[in-house]
VOBA-1610 file (N, C-alpha, C; in pm, whole numbers, padded with zeros to 5 digits, always signed):
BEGIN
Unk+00085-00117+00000Unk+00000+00000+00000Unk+00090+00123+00000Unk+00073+00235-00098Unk+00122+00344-00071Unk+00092+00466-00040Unk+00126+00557-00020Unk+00042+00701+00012Unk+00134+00804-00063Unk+00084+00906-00111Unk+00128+01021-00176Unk+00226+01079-00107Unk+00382+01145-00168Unk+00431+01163-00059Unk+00395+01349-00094Unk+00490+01400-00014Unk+00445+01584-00063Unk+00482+01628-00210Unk+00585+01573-00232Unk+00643+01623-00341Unk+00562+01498-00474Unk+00443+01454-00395Unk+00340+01378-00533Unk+00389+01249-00571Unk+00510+01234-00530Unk+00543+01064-00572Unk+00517+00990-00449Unk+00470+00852-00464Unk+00403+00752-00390Unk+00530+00673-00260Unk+00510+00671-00178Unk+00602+00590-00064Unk+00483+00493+00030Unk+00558+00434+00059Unk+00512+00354+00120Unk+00421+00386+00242Unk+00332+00352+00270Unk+00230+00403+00416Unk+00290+00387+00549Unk+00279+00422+00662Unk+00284+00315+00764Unk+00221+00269+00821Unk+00096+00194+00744Unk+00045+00125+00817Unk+00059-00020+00697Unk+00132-00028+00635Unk+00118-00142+00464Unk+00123-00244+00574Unk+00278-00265+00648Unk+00269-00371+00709Unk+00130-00435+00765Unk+00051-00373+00820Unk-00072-00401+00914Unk-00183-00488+00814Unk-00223-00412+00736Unk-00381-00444+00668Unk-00315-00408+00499Unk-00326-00483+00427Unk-00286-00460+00297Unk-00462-00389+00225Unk-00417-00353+00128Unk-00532-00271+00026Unk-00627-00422+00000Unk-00574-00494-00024Unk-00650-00605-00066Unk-00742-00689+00079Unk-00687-00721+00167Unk-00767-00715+00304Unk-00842-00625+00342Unk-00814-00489+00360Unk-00924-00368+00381Unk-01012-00399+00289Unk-01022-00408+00149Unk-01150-00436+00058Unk-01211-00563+00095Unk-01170-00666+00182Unk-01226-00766+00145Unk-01338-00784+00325Unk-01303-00663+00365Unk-01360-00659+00507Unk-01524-00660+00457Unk-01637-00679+00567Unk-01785-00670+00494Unk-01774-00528+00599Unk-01921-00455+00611Unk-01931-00322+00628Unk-01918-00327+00803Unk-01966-00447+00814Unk-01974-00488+00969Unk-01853-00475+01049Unk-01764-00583+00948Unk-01608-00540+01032Unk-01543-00417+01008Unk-01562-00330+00894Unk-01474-00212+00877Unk-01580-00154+01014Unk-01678-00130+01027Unk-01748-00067+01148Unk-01657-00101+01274Unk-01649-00251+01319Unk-01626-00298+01432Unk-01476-00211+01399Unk-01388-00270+01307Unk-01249-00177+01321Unk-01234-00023+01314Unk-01304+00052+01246Unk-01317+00203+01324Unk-01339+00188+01433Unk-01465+00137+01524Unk-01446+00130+01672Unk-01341+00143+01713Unk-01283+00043+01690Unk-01138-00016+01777Unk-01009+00098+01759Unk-01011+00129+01637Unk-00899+00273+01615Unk-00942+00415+01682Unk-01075+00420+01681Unk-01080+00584+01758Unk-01015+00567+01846Unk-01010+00742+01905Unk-00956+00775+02009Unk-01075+00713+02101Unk-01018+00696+02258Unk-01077+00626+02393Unk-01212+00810+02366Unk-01314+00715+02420Unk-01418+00871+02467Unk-01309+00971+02561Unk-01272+00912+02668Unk-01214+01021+02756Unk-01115+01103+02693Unk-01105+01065+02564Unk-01008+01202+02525Unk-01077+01304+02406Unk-01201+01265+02349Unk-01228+01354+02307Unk-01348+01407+02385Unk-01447+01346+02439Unk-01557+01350+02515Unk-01618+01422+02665Unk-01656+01491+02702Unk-01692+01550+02829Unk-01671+01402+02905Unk-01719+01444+03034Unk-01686+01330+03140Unk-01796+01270+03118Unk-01860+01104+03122Unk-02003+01121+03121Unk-02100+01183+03226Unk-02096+01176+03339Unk-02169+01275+03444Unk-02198+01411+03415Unk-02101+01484+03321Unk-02143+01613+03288Unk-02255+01601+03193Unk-02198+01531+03091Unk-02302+01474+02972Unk-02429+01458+02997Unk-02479+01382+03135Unk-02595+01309+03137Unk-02656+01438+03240Unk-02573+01531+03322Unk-02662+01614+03389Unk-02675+01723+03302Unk-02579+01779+03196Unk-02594+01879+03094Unk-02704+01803+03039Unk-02776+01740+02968Unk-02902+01652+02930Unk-03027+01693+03019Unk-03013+01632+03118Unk-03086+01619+03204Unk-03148+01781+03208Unk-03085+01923+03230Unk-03126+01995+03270Unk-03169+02051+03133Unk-03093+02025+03028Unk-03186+02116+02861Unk-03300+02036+02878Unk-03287+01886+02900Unk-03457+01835+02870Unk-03558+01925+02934Unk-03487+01916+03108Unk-03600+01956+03172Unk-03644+02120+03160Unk-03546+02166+03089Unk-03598+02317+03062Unk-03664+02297+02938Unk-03713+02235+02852Unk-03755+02226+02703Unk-03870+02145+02723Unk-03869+02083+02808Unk-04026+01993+02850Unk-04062+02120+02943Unk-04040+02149+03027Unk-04095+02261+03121Unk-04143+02383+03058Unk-04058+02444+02967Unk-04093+02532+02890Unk-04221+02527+02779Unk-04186+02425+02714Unk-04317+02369+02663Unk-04451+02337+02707Unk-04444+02327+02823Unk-04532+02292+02948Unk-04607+02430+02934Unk-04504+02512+03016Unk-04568+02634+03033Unk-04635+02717+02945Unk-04565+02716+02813Unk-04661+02791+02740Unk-04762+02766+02692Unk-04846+02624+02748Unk-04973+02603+02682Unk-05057+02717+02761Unk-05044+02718+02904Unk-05163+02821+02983Unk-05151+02940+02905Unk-05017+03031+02883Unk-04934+03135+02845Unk-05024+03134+02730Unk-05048+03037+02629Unk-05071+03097+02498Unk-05232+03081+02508Unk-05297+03023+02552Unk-05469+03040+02631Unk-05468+03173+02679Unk-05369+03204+02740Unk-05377+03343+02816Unk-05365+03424+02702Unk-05318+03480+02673Unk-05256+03509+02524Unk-05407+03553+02424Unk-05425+03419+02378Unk-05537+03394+02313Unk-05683+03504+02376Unk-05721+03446+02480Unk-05830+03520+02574Unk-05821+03678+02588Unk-05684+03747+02617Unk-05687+03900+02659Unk-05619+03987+02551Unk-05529+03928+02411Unk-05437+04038+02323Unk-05600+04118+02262Unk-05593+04196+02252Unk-05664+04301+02168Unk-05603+04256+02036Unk-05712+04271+01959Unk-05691+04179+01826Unk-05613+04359+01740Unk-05585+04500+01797Unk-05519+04540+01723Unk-05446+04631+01874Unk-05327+04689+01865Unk-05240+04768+01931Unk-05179+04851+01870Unk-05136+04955+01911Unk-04983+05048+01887Unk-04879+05023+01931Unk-04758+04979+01849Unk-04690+04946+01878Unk-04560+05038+01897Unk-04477+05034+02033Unk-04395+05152+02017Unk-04244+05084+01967Unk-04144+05161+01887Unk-04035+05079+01808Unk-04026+04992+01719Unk-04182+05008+01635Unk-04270+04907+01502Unk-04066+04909+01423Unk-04068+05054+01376Unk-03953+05012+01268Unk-03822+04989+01332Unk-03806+04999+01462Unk-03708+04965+01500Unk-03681+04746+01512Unk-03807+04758+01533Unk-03818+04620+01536Unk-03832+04558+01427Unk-03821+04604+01301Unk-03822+04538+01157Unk-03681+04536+01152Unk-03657+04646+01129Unk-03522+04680+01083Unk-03419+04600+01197Unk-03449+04540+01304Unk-03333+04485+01384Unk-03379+04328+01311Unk-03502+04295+01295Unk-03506+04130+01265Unk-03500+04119+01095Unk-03474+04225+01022Unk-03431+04201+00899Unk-03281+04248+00877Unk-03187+04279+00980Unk-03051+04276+00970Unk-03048+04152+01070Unk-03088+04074+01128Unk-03044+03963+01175Unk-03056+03894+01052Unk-03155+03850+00981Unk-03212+03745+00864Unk-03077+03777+00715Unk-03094+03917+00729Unk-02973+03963+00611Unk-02790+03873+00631Unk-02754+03861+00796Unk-02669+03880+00847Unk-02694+03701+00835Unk-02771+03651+00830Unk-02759+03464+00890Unk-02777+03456+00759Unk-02835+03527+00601Unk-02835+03525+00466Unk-02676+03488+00382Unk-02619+03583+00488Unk-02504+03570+00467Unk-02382+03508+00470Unk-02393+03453+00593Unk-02356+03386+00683Unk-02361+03191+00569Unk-02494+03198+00556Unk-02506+03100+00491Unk-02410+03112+00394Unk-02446+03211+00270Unk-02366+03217+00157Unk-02238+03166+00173Unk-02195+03259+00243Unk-02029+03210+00274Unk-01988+03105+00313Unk-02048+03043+00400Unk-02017+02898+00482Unk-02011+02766+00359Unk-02148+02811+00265Unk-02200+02743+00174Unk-02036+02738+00052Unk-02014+02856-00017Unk-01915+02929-00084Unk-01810+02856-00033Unk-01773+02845+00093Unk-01669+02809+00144Unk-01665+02645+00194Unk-01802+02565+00145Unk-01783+02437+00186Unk-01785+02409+00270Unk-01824+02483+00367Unk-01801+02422+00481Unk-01959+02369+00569Unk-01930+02237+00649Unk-02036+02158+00706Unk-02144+02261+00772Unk-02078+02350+00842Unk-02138+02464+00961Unk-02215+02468+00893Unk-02231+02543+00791Unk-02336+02606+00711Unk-02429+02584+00745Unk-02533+02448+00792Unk-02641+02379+00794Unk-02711+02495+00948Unk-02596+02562+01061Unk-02668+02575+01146Unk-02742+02772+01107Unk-02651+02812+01012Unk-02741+02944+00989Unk-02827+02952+00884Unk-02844+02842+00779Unk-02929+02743+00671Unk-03048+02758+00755Unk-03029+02634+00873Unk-03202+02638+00937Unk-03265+02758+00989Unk-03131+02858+01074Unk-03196+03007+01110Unk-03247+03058+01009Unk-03225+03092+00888Unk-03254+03155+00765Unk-03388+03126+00730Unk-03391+02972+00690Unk-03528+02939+00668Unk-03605+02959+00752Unk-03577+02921+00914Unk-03713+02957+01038Unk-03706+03124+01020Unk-03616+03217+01028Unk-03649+03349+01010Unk-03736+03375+00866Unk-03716+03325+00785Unk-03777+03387+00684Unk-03978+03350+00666Unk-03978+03198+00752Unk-04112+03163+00792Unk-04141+03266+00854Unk-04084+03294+00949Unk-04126+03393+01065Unk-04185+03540+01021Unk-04052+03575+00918Unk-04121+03713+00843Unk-04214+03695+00744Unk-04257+03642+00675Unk-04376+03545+00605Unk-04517+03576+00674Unk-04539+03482+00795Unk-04603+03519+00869Unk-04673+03681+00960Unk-04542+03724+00959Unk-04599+03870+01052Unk-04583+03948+00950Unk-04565+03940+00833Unk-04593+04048+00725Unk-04752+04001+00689Unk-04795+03863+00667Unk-04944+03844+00629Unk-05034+03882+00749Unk-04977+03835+00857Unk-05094+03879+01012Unk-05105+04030+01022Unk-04979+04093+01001Unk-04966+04215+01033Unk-05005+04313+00969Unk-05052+04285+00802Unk-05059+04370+00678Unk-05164+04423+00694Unk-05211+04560+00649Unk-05328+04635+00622Unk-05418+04518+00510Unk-05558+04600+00455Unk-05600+04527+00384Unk-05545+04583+00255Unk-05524+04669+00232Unk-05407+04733+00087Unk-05299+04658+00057Unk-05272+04564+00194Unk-05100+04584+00169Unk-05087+04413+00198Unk-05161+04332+00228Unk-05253+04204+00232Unk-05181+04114+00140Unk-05218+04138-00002Unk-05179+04040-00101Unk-05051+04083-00132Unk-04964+04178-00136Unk-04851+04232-00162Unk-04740+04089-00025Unk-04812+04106+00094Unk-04720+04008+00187Unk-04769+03884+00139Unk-04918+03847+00072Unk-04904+03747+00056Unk-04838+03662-00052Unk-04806+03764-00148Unk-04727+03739-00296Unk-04581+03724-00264Unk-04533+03784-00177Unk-04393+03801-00130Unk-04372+03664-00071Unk-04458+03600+00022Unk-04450+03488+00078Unk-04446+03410+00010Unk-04544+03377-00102Unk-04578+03238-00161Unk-04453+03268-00267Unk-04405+03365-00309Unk-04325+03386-00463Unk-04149+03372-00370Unk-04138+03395-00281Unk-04017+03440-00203Unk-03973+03364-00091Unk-04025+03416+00023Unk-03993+03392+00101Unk-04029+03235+00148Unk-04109+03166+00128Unk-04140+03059+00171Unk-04090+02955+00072Unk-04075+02961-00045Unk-03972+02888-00134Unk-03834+02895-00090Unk-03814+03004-00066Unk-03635+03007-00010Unk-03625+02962+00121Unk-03758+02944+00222Unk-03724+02841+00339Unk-03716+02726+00320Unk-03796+02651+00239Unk-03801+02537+00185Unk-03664+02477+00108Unk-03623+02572+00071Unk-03491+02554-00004Unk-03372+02535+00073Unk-03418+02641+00198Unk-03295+02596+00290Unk-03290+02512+00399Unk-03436+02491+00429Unk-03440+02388+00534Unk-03413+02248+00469Unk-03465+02205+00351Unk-03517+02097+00309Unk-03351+02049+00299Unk-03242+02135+00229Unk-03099+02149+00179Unk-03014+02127+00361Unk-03032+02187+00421Unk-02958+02141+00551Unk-03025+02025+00605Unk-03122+01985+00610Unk-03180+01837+00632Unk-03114+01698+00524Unk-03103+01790+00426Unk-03003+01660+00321Unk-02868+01670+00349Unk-02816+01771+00410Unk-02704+01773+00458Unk-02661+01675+00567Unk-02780+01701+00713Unk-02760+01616+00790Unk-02759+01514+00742Unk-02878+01445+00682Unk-02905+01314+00660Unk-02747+01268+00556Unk-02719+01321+00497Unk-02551+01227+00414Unk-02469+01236+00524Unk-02439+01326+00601Unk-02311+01313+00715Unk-02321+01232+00773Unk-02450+01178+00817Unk-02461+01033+00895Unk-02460+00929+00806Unk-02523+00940+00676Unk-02511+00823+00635Unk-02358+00772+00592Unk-02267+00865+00559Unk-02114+00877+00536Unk-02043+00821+00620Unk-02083+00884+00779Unk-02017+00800+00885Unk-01942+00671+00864Unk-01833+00633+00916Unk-01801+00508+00875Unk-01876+00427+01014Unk-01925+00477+01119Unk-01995+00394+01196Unk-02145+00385+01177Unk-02175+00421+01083Unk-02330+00433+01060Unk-02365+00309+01004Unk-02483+00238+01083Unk-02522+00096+01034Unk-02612+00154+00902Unk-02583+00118+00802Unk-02690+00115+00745Unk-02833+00072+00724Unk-02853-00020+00808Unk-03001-00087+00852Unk-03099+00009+00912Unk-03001+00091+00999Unk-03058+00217+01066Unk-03119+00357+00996Unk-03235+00403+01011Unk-03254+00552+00919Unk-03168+00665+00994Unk-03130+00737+00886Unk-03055+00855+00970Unk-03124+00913+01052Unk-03220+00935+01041Unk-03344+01001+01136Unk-03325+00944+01279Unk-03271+00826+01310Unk-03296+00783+01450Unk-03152+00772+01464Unk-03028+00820+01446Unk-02928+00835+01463Unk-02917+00866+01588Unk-02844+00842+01689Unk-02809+00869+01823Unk-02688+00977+01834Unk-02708+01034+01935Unk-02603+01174+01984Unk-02485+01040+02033Unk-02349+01075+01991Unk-02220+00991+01992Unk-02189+00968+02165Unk-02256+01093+02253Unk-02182+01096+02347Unk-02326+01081+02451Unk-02422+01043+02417Unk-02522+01007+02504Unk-02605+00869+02482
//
């Protein structure tokens, strides 16, 4: 077996002695799995301790079930007392700050995207949930003049380009796992397990 050396001509590996090219191919998917196992690094050197792991867990669940909890009364409440219209004080201040966030994670994407790189997927999903988001409070929010103008923007714009980016970082996830060299394939990526829990 050889490997490229810098200067582009081939030398020998160090690992030829071990596993020849012709043995590595002849492994089934099962044992190349079982042998990545066996070559990673031990968890304790790349991994939190597990006790941190399982109480860092423990407390996002219980804030994300709790939270969820709570806002069912919250949004009954909600529901029962908003005045179906208000004045709002800092209307354009508050556009103009959540359409330089959306511009800024627009971007963000581009580049990450431009630049290949995996990240990308986590300002991909902001992009698309922001752009649902402005979708929405431009149609709830619109005069009746100004009505079909948010709703044309939505259906022609904005909600195609969430779709585009959510649907695109979801195919992202889903190949990185399936790529994995520990990924059973029997398994859907969808039920993929967190490495360290």
């Amino acid at each position: 077996m050889t490997a490229p050396a810098e200067d582009g001509r081939a030398e020998p590996a160090a690992t030829s002695g071990i596993l020849s090219d012709t043995e590595i191919a002849a492994l089934t998917d099962a044992q190349r799995r079982d042998l990545i196992r066996r070559m990673r690094l031990p968890p304790e050197r790349v991994l939190p301790h597990p006790d941190v792991v399982r109480l860092q867990r423990r407390v996002r669940l219980t804030i994300m079930v709790g939270g969820s909890i709570a806002m069912i009364p919250w949004l009954v409440y909600l529901g029962l007392t908003l005045p179906t219209e208000y004045h709002a004080r800092n209307w354009s201040l508050a556009w103009l700050g959540f359409d330089v966030a959306l511009v800024l994670t627009m971007a963000t994407t581009a580049y990450l995207g431009w630049r290949r790189r995996l990240l990308l997927v986590l300002p991909a999903v902001g992009t698309g949930t922001m752009l649902l988001i402005d979708a929405w409070f431009d149609i709830v929010t619109a005069d009746a003049r100004d009505v079909w103008v948010s709703v044309g923007t939505a259906v022609l714009a904005e909600i195609p380009l969430a779709i585009i980016l959510l649907s695109g970082a979801l195919r992202l996830f889903r190949y990185v796992v399936l790529v994995h060299p520990l990924h059973d394939p029997a398994v859907s990526p969808w039920r993929a397990r967190l490495p360290m829990l």
